[in-house]
Backbone as a printed PyTorch tensor [residue, N CA C, xyz], in Angstrom:
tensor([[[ 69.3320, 102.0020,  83.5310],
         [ 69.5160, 101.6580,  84.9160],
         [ 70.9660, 101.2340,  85.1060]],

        [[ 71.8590, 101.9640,  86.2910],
         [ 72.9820, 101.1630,  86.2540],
         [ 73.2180, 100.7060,  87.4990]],

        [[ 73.8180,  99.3970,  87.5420],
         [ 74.0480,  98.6150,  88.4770],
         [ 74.8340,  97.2090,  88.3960]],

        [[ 75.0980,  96.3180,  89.1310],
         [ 75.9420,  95.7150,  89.2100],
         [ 74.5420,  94.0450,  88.9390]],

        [[ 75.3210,  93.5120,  88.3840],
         [ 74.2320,  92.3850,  88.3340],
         [ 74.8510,  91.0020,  89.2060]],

        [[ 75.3290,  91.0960,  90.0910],
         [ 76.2860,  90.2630,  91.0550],
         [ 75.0320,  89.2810,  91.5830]],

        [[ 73.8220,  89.8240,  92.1490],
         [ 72.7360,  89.0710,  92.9020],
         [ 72.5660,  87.6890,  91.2920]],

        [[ 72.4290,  88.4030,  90.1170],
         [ 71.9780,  87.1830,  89.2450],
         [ 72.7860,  86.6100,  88.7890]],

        [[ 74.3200,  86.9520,  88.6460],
         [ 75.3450,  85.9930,  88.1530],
         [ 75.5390,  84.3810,  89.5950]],

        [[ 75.3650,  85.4770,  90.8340],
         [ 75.6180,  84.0590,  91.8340],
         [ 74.8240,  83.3860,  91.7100]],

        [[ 73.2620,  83.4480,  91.4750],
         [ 72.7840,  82.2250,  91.4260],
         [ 72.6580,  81.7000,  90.1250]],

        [[ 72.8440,  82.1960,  88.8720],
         [ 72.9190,  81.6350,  88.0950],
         [ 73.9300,  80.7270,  87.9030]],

        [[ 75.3530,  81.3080,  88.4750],
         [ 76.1660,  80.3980,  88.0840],
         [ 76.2750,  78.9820,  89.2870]],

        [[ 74.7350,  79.1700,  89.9090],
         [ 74.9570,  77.6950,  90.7470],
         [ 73.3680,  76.6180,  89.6240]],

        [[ 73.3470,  77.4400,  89.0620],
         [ 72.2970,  76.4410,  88.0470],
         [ 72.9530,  75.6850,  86.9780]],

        [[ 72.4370,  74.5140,  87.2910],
         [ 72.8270,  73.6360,  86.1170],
         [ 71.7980,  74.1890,  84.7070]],

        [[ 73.2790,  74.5920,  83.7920],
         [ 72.7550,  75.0510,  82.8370],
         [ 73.6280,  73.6050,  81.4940]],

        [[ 72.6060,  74.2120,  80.6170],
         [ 73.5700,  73.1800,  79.4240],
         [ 74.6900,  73.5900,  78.8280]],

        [[ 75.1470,  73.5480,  77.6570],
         [ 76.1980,  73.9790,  77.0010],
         [ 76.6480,  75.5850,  76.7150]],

        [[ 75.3430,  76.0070,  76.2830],
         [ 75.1560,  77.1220,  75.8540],
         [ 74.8810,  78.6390,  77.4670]],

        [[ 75.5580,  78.8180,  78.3290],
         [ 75.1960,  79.5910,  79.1600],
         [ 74.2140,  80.7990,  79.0040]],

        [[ 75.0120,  81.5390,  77.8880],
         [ 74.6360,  82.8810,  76.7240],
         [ 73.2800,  82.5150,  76.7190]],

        [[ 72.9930,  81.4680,  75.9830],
         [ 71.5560,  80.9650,  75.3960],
         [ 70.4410,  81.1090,  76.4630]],

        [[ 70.8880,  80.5370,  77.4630],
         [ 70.7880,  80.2950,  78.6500],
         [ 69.8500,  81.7660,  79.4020]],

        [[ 70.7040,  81.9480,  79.6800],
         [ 70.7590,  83.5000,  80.3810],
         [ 69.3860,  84.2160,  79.4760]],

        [[ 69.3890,  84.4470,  78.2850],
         [ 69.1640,  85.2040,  77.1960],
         [ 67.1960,  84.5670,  77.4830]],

        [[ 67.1020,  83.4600,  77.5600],
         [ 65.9700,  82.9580,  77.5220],
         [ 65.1760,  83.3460,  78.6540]],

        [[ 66.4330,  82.6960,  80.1220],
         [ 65.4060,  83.8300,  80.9680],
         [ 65.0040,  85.4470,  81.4440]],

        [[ 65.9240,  85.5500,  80.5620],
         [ 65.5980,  87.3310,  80.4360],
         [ 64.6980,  87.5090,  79.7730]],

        [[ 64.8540,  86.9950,  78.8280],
         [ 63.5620,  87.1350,  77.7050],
         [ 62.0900,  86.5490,  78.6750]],

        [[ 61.7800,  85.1510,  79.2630],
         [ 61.0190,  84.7530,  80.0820],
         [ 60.3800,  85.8220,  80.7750]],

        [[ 61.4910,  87.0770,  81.6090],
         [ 60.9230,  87.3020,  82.7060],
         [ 60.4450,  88.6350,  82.4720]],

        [[ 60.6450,  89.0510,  80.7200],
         [ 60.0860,  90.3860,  80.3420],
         [ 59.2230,  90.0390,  79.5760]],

        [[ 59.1390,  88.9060,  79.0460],
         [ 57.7080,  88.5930,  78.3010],
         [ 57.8510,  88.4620,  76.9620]],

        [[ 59.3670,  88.3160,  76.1660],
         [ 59.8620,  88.7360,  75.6410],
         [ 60.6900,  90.2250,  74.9830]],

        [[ 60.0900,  91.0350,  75.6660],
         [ 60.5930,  92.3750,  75.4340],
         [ 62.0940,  92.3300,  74.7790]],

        [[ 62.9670,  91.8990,  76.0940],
         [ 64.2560,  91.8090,  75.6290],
         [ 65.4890,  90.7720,  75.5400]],

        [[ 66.4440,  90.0300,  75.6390],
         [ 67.2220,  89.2540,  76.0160],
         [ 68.3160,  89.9740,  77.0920]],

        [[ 68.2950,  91.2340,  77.4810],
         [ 69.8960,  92.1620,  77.7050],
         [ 69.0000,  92.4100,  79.6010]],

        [[ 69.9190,  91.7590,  80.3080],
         [ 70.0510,  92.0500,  81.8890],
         [ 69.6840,  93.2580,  81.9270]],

        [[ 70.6930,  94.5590,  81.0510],
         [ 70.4140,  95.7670,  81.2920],
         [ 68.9950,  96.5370,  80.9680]],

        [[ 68.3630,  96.1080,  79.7110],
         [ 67.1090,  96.5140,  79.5350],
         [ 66.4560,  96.3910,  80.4560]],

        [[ 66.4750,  95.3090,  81.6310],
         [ 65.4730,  95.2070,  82.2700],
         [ 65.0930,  96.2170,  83.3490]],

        [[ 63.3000,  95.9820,  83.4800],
         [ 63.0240,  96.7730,  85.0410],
         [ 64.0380,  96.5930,  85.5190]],

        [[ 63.4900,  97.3580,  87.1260],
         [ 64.4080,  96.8250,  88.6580],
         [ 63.1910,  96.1890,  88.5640]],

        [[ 62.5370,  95.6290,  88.6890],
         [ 61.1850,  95.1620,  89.1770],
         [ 61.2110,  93.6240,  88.5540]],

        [[ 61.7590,  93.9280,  87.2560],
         [ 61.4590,  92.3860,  86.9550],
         [ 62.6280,  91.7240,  86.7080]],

        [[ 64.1440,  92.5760,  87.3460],
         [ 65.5280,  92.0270,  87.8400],
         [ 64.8940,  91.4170,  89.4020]],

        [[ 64.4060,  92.1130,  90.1000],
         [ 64.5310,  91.6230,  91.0980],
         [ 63.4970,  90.4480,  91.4020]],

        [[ 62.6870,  90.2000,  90.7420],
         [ 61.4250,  89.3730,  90.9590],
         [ 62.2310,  87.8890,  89.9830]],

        [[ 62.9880,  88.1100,  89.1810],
         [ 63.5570,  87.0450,  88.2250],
         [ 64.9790,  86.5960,  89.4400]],

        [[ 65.3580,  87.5630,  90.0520],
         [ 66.4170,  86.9960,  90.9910],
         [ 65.5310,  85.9350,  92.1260]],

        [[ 64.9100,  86.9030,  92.4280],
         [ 63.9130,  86.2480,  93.5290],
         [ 63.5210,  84.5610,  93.5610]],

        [[ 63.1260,  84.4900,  91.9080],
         [ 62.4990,  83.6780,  91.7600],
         [ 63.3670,  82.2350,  91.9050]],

        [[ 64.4850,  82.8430,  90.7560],
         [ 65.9820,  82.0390,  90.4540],
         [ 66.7930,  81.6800,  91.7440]],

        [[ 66.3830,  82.4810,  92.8930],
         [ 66.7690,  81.9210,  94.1780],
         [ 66.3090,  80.6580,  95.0530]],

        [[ 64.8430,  81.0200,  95.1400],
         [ 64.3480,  79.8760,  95.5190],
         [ 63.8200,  78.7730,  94.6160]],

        [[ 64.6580,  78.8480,  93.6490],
         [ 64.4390,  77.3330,  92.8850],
         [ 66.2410,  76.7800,  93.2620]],

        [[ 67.6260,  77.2830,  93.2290],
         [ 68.3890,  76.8340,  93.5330],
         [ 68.2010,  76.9090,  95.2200]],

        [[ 68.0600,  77.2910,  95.8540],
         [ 67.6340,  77.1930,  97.4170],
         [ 66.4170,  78.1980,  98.0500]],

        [[ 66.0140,  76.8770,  98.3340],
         [ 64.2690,  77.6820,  98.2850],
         [ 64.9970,  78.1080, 100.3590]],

        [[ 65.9890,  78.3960, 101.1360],
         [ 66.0890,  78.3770, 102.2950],
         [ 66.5700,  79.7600, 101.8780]],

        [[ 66.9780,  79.8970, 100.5810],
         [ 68.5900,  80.9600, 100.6180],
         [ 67.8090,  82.4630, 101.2780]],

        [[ 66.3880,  83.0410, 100.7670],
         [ 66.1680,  84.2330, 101.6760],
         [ 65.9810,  84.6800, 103.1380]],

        [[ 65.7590,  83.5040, 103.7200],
         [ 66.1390,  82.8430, 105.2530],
         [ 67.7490,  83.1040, 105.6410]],

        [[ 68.1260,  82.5740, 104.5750],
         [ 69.8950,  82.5690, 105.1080],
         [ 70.2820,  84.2460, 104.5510]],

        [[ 69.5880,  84.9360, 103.8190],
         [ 70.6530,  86.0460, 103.1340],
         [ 69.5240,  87.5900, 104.4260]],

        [[ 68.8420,  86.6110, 105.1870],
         [ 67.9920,  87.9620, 105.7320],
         [ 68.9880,  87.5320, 107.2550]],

        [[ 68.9400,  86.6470, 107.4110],
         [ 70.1260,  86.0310, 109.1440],
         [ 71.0610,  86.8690, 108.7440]],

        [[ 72.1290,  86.8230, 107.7440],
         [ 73.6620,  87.8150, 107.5480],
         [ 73.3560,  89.1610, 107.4940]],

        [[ 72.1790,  89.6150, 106.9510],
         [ 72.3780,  91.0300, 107.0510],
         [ 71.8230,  91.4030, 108.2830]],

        [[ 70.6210,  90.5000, 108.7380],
         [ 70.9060,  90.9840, 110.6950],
         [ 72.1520,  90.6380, 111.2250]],

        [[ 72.6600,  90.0120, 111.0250],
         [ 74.0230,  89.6340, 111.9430],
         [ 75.0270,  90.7640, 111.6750]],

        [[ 75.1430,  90.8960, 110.4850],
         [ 76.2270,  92.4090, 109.7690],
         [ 75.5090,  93.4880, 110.7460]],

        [[ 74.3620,  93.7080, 110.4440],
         [ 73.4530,  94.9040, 111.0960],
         [ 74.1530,  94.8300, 112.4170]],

        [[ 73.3470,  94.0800, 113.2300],
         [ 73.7960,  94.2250, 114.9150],
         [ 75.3320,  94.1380, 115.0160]],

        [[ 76.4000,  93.9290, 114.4010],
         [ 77.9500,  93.3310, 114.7270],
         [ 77.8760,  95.7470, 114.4240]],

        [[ 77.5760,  96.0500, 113.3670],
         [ 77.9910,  97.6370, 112.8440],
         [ 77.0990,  98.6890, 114.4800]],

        [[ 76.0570,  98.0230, 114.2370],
         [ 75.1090,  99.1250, 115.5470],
         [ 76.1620,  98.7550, 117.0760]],

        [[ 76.1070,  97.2880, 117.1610],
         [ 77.0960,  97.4890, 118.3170],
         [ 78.4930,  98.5960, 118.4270]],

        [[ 78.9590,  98.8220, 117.5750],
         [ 80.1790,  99.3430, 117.4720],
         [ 79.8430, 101.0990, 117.5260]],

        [[ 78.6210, 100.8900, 116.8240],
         [ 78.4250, 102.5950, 116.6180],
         [ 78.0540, 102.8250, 118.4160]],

        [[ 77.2960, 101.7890, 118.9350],
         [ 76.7550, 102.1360, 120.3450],
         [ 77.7570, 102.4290, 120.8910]],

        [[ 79.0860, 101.4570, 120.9120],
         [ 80.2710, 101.9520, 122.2500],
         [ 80.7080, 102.8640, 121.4430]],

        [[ 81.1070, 103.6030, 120.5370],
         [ 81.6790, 104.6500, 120.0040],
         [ 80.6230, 106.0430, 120.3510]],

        [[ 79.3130, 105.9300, 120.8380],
         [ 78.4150, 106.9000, 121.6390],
         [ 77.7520, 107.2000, 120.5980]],

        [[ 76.8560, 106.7570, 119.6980],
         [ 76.3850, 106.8250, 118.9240],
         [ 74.9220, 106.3920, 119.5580]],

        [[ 73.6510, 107.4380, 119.5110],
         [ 72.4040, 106.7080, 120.3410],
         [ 71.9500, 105.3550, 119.0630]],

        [[ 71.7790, 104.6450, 119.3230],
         [ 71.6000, 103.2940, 118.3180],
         [ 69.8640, 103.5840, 118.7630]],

        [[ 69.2710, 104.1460, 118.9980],
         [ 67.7930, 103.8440, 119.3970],
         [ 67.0920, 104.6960, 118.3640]],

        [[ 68.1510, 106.0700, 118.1900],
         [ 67.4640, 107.0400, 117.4660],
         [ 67.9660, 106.9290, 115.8450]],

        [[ 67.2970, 106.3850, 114.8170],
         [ 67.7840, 106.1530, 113.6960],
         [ 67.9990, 107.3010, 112.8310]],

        [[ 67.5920, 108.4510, 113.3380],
         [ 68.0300, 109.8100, 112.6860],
         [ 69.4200, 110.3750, 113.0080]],

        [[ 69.8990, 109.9180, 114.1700],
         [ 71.1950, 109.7680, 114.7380],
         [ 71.8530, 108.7360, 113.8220]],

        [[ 71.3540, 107.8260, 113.9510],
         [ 72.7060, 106.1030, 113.3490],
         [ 72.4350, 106.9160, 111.5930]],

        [[ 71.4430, 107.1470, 111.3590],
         [ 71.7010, 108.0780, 109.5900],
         [ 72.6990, 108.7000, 109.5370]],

        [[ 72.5190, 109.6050, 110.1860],
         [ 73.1770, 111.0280, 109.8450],
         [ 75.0160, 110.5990, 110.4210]],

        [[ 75.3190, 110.3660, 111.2360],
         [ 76.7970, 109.5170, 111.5320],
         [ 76.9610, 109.0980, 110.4480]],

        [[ 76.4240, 107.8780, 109.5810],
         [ 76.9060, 106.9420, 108.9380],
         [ 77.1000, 107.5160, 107.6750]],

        [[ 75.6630, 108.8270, 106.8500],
         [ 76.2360, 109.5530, 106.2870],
         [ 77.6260, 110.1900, 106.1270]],

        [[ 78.4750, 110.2570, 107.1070],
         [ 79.5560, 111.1520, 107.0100],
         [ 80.5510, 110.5860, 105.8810]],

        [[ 81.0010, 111.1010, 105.0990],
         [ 81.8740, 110.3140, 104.2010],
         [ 82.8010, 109.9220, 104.9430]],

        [[ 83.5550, 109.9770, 105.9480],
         [ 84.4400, 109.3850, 106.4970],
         [ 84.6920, 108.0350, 107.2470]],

        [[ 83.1720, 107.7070, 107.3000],
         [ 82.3870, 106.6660, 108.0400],
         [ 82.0900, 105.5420, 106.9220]],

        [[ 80.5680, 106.1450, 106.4890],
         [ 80.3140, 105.4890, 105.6570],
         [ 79.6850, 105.8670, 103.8890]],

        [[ 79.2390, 107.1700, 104.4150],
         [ 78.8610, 108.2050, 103.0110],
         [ 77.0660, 107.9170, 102.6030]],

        [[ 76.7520, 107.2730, 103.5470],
         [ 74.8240, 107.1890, 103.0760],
         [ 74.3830, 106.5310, 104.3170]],

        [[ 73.5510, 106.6760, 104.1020],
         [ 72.4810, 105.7310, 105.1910],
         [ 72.7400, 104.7210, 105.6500]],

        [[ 72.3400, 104.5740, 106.9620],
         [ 72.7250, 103.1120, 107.2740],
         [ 71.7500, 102.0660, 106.6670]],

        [[ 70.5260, 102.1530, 106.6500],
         [ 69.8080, 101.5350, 105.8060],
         [ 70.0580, 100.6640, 104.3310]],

        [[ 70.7170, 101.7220, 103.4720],
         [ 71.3120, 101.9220, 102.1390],
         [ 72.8230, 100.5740, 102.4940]],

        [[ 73.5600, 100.7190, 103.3140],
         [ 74.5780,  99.7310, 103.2080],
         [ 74.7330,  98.1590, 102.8530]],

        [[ 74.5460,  98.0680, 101.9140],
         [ 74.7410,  96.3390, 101.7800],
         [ 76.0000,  96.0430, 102.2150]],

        [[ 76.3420,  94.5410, 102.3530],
         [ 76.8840,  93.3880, 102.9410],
         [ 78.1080,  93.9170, 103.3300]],

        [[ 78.9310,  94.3700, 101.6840],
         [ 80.3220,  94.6840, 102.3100],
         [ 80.1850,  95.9870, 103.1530]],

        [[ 79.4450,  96.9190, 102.9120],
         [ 79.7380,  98.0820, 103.5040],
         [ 79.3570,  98.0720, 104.8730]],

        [[ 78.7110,  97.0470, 105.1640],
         [ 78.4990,  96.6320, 106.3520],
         [ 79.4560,  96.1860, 107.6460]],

        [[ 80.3130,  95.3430, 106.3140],
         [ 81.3840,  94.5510, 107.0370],
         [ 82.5050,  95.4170, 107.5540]],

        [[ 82.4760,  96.7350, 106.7680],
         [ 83.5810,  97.8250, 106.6810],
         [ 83.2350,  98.7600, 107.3450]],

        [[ 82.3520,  99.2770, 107.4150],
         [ 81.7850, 100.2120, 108.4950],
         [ 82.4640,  99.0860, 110.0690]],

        [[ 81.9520,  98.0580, 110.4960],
         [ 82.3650,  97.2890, 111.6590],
         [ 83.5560,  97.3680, 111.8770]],

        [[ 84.2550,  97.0550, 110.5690],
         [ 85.7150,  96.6760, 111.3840],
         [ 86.6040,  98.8520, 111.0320]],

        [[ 86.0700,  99.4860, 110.4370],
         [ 86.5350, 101.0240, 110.6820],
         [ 86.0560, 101.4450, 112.2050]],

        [[ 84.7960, 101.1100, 112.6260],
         [ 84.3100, 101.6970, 113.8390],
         [ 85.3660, 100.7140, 114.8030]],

        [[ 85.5110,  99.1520, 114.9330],
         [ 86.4110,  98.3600, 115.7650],
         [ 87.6600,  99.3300, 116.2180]],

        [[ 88.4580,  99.8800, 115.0460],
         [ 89.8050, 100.5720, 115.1740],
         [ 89.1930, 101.5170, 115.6080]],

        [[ 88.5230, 102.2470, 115.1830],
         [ 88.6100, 103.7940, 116.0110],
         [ 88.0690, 103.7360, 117.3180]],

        [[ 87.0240, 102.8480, 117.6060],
         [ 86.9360, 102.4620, 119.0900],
         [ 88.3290, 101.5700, 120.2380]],

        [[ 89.3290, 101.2280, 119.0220],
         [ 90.4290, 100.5130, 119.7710],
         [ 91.0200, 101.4640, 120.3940]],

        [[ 91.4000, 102.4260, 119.1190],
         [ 92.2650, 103.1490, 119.2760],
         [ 91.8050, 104.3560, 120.5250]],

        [[ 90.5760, 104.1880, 120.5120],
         [ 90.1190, 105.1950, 121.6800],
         [ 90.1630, 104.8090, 122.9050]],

        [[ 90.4570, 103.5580, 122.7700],
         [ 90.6270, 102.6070, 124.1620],
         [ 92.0860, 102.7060, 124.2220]],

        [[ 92.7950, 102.6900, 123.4640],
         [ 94.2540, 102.9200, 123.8180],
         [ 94.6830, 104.1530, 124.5120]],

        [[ 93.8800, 105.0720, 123.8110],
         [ 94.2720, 106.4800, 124.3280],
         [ 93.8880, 106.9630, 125.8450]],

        [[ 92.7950, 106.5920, 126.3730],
         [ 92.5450, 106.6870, 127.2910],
         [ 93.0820, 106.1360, 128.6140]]])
């Protein structure tokens, strides 16, 4: 599986851990496969994401409350922009297929996490500026 393990380093590195981080880490990997393995990478997606999950709401049992508010807020700040740029925002086979364009965004709008979110907004901002300039 390849991927970025960014979701479990942030909250790990807000856990008070002891001396040993490595050790650390290694145990709940091991924990959350049953022992199978100690290595992030061995793991499911299934039991990366259920061990993030979990590791979240023990350092903030609010944080999936707060991380589901930003990606609506990212969401609506990108759909607004696609709307004044004439994009039908109602028809999601439309807001796909746009956002697909590699020039835009290169996949789904669905598919975009946080940053690509943030970047899609402020690329659509300029080209809607700039279309306001021109006119």
């Amino acid at each position: 599986m390849s991927r970025g393990f960014r979701r479990f380093y942030a909250v790990f590195n807000k856990m008070h851990h002891g001396c040993d981080p490595d050790g650390h880490k290694c145990q709940l990997v091991s924990q959350w496969t049953w022992g199978r393995t100690e290595h992030l990478h061995e793991m499911t997606e299934r039991e990366y994401v259920e061990m993030c999950e979990a590791l979240e709401r023990i350092v903030d049992p609010r944080g999936r409350e707060k991380w589901q508010a930003e990606q609506k807020r990212l969401r609506s700040s990108a759909l607004h922009q696609l709307q004044k740029y004439g994009v039908d925002t109602t028809d999601w086979n439309r807001v796909n297929q746009f956002c697909q364009d590699p020039r835009i965004a290169g996949k789904p709008f669905r598919d975009l996490d946080f940053e690509e979110l943030a970047a899609l907004t402020r690329k659509m901002r300029a080209i809607n500026h700039k279309r306001e300039k021109e006119s």
